[in-house]
C-alpha positions in Angstrom: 2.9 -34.4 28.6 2.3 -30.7 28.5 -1.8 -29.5 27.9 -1.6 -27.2 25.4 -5.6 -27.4 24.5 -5.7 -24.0 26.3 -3.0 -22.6 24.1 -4.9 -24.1 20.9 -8.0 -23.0 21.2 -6.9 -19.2 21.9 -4.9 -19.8 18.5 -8.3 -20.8 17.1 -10.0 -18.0 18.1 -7.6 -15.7 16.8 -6.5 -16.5 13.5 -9.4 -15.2 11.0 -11.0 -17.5 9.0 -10.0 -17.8 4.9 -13.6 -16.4 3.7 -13.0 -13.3 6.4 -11.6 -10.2 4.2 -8.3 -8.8 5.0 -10.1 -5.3 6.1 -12.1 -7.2 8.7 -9.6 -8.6 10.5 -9.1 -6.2 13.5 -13.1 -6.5 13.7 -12.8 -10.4 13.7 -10.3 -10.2 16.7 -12.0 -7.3 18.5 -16.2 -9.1 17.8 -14.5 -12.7 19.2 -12.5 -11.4 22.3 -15.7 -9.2 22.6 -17.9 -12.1 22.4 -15.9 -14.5 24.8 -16.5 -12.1 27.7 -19.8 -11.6 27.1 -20.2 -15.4 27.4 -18.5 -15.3 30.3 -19.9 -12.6 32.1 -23.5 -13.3 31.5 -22.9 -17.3 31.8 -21.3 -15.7 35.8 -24.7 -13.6 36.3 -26.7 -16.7 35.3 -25.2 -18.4 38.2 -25.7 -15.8 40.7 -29.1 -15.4 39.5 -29.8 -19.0 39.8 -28.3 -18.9 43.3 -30.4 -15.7 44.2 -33.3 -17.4 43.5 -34.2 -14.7 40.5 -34.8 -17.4 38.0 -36.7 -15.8 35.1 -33.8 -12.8 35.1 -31.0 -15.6 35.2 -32.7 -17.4 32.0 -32.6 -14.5 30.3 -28.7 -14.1 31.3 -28.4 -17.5 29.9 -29.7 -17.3 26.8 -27.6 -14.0 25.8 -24.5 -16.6 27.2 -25.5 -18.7 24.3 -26.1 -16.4 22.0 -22.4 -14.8 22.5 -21.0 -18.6 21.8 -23.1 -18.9 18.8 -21.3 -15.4 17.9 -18.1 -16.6 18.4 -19.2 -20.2 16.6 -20.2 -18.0 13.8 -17.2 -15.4 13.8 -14.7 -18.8 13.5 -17.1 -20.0 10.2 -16.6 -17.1 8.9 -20.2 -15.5 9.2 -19.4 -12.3 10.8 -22.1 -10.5 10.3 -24.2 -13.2 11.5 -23.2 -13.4 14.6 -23.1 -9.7 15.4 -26.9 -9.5 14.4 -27.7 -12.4 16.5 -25.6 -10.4 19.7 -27.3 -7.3 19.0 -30.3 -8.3 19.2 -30.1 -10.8 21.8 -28.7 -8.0 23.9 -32.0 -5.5 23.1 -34.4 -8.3 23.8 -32.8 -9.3 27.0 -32.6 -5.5 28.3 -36.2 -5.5 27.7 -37.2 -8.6 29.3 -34.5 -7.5 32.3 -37.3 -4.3 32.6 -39.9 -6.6 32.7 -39.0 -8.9 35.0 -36.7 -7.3 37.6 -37.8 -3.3 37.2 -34.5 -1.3 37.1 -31.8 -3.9 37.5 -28.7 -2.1 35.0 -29.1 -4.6 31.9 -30.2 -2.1 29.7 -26.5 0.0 30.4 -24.9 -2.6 28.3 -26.6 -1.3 25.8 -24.0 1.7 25.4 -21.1 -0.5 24.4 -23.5 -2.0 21.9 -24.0 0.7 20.6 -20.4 1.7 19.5 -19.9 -1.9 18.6 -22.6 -1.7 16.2 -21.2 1.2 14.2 -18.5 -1.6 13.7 -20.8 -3.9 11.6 -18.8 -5.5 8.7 -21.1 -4.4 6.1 -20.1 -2.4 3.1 -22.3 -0.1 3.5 -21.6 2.5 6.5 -25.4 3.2 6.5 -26.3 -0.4 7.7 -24.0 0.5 11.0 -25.4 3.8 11.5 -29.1 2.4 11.2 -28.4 -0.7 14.0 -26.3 2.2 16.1 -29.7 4.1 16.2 -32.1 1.1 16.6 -30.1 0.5 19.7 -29.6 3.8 20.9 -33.6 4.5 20.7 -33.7 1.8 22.6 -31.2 2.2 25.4 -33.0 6.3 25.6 -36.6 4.4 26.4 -35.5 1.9 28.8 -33.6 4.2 30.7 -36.6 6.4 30.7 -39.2 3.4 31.2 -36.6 1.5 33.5 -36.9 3.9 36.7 -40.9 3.8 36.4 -41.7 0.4 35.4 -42.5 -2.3 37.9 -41.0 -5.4 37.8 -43.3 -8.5 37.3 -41.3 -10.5 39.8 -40.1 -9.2 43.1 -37.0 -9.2 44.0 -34.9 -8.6 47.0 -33.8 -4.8 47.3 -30.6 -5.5 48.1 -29.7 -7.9 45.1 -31.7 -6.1 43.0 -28.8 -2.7 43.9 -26.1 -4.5 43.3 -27.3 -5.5 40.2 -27.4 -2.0 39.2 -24.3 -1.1 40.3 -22.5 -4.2 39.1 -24.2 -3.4 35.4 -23.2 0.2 35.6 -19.7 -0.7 36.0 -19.2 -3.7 33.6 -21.3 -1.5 30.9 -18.5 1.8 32.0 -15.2 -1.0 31.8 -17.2 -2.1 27.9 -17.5 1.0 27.0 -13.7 1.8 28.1 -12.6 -1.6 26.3 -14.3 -0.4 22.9 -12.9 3.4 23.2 -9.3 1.7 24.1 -9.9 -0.6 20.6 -11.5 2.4 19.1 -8.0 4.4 19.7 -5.8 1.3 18.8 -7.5 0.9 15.3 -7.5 4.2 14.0 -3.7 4.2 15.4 -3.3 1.1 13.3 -5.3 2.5 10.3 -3.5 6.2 10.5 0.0 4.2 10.6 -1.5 1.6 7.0 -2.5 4.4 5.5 0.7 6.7 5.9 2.6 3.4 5.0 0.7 2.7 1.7 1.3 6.9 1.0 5.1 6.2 1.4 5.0 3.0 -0.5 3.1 5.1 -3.4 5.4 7.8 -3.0 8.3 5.4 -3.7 6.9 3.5 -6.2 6.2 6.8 -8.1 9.4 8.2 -8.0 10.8 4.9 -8.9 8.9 5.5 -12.4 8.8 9.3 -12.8 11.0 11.6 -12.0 10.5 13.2 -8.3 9.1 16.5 -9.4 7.0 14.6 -11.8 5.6 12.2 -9.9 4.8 15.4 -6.9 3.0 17.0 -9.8 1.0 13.8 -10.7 0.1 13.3 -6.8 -1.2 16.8 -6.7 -2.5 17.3 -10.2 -3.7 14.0 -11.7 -4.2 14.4 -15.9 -1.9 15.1 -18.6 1.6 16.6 -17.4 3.5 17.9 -20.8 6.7 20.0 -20.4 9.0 21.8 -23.5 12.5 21.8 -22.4 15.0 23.4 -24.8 18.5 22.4 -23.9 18.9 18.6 -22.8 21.1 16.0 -24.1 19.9 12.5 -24.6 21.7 9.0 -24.7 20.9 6.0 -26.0 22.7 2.8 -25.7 22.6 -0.9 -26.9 24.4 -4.2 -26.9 25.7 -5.2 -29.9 25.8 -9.0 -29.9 23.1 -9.6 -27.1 20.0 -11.1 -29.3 22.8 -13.3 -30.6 24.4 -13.9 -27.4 20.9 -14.2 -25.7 19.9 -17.4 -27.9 22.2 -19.8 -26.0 21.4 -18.3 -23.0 18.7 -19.4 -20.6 16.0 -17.2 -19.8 17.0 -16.7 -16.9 20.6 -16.0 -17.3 19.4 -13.4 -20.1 17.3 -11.6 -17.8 20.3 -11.6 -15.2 23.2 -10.2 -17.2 20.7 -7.2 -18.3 19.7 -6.8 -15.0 23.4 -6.8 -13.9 24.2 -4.0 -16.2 21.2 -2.3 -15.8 21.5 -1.7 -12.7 24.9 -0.2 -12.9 24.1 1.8 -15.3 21.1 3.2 -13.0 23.5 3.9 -10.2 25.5 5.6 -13.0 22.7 7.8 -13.4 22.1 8.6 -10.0 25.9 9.9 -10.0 26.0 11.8 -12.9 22.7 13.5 -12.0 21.2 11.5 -15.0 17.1 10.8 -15.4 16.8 7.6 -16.5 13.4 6.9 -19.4 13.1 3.6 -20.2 14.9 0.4 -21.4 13.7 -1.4 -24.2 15.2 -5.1 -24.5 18.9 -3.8 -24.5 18.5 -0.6 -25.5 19.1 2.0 -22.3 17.7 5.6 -22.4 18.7 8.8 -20.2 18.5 12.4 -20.1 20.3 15.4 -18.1 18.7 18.5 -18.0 15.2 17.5 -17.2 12.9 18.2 -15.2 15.5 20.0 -13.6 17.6 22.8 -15.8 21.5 22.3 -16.0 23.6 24.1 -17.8 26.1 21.4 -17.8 24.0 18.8 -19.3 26.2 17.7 -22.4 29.4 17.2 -19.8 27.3 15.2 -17.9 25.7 12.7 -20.4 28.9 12.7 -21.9 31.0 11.5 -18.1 28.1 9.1 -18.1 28.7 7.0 -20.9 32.4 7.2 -20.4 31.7 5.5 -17.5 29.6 3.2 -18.5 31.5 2.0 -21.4 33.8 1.3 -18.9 32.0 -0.6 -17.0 30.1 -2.3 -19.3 33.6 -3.3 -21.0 34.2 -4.7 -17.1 30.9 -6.8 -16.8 32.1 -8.6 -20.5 35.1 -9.7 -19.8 34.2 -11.2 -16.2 31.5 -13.3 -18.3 33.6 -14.0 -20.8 31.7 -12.7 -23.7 32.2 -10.8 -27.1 29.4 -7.9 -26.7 30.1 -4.9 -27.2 28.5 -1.3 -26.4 27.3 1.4 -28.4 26.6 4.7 -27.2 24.8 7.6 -29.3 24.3 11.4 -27.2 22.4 14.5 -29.3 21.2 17.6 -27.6 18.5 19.8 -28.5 14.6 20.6 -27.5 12.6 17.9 -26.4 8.7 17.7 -25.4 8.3 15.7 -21.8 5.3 14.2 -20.0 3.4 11.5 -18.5 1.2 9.4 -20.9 -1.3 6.9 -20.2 -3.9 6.2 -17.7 -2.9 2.9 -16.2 0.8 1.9 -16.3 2.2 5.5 -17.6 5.4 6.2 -18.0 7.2 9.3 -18.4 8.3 9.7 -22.3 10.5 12.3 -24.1 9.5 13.2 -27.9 11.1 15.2 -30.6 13.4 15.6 -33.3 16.2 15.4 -30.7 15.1 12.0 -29.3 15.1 11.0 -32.8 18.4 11.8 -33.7 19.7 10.3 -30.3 18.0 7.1 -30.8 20.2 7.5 -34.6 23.6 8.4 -33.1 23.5 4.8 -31.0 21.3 2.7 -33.7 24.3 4.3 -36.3 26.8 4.3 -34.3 30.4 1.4 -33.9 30.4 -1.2 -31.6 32.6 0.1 -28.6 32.2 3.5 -29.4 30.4 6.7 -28.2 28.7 8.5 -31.3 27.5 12.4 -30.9 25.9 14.9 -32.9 27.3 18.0 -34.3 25.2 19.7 -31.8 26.3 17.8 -28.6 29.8 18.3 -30.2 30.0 21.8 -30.1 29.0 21.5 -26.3 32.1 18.8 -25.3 35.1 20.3 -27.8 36.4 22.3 -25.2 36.7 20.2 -22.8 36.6 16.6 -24.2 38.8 14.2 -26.6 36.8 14.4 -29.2 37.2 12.5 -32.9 35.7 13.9 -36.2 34.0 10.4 -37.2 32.7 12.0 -41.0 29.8 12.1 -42.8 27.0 9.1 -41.9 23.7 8.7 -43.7 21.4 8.5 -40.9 17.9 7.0 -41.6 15.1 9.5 -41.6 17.8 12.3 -41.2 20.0 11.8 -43.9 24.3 12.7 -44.0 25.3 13.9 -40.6 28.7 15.0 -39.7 29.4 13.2 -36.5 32.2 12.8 -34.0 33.4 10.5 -31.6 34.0 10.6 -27.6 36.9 9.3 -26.7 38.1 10.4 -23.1 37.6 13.5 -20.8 40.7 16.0 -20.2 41.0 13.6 -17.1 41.1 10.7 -18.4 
């Protein structure tokens, strides 16, 4: 049978534990590789110390070995910033005892890496890594100044005690490589995050507002309020759906209105519609806004011929009695952005009013308009004088009644 233990315990190592934050996780993976070779190297010096006969230096080498396992032990619990303090300082008092006992030997080099990795500690706080970066980098400036001068309280042999220093010189150059290589990989990795959660917000926003809207909120946060004077405005319900939506499961309800929803929002996108809101069954749209159109009756107007057509489709596949009712009025509205957390873009006005009236007032399979919209479409629709209706809050209104385009 196959060993994986290898396999296993580098899958141990990697995978962050449950109490580690999400925004430490490239430091858990870069502190515990990080770690590892510095057990590894120091546990290799030990050994060559040990066989060099240098035995105080090589205790000192195998001490920092253990206290980069205890880092790693402590990185895999979870204790981050535990185990980084433990390595950092382990590392100063070692270069220091390196001076002391072998005179200018290299240790103190490593320092540099340390350095960089400790403007990486996981602390809120950026001050905290700053403050451990200078502790260290006071540090590494007097021992390379003491290092040269200082004699060491053990000989040594010459020629082991040069190699040392250029071996340390090296392995400190290839750390400090490693941690400028990690450096350029996670702000790669953070530059690509961020411009992904941008285009994410983007996306999201202009899934709620309309684009120019939602550039001007980006830019401009605060109240956004617009006056536009010619739009044209449709509402539209089901008649039958609470009715209907009684013997329906939940989730069946929630379906068929997200079925015909949805077509009616790529209906939108066609006819250069902005869609505001829904409201249980009731759909809302505008043309004309943010975005002046001259044309904005015809096109509210080829809108809900379209969706009464395809809304007429989607009942007779399920089998249904609903019916729609359309209502379109065009006038001056006032347009903005309210609220501070989950805002929406809103129209408001004596136009929306009597929009919301020509559908709420309006016959079941029929598109309603107002005098006003009416005088728009005449030309150059099939239009039916429906006669005076008293509309609440309004009062009579002469209204009329969309029945095809020239086209159709």
């Amino acid at each position: 049978m196959k060993d994986n233990t290898p396999n296993k315990f580098f899958s141990f190592i990697t995978q962050p534990p449950e109490s580690a934050p999400s925004r430490l996780q490239q430091f858990y993976f870069f502190s515990t590789y990080g770690y590892c070779a510095g057990c590894l190297l120091y546990a290799a010096l030990c050994i060559y110390l040990i066989q060099q006969g240098m035995l105080p230096l090589a205790g000192t080498c195998g001490g920092l070995a253990a206290l980069f396992a205890l880092g790693v032990v402590l990185n895999i619990h979870g204790r981050l910033k535990a185990g980084m303090l433990f390595v950092i300082f382990g590392q100063c008092a070692q270069a220091w005892a390196s001076v002391y006992i072998s005179g200018y030997t290299g240790f103190h080099h490593y320092l540099v890496p340390l350095m960089v990795m400790s403007l990486l500690y996981p602390g809120r706080r950026k001050i905290q890594g700053a403050a451990l970066g200078l502790i260290v980098g006071l540090e590494f400036a007097a021992l390379t100044h003491l290092a040269p001068r200082t004699s060491p309280a053990y000989l040594t042999y010459i020629q082991t005690a040069q190699f040392l220093r250029g071996a340390n010189l090296y392995l400190s150059l290839f750390s400090m490589s490693m941690a400028a290589i990690y450096y350029g990989i996670a702000s790669e990795q953070s530059r690509k995050k961020h411009e992904q959660h941008e285009e994410k917000t983007r996306t999201l926003l202009h899934n709620v507002l309309p684009e120019e809207i939602a550039e001007k909120l980006g830019s401009r946060p605060g109240i956004i309020t617009e006056e536009f004077e010619n739009v044209s405005i449709l509402f539209s319900d089901i008649v039958g759906f609470t009715t209907l939506s009684r013997t329906m499961p939940p989730d069946e309800v929630v379906s068929l209105l997200n079925r015909i929803f949805s077509q009616f929002d790529d209906l939108a996108g066609r006819h250069g519609m902005e869609k505001i809101k829904t409201i249980g069954d009731a759909y809302m749209c505008t043309a004309g806004i943010p975005q002046f159109r001259a044309d904005h009756a015809e096109s509210a107007a080829r809108m809900a011929l379209d969706m009464m057509r395809e809304f007429n489709r989607i009942a007779r596949e399920i089998g249904q009695p609903l019916q729609l009712r359309i209502g379109i009025n065009s006038g001056a509205v006032v347009a903005g952005v309210i609220g501070k957390t989950k805002f929406s873009y809103d129209l408001w006005g004596n136009s929306v009013n009597a929009a919301s009236r020509m559908a709420s007032h309006g016959m079941p399979g029929e598109i309603q308009v107002s005098r006003s919209t009416y005088d728009l479409l005449k030309e150059k629709f099939v239009m039916e004088e429906r006669g005076p209706v008293d509309i609440k809050g309004i009062g009579l209104m002469t209204t009329f009644l969309l029945k095809d385009s020239p086209a159709g």
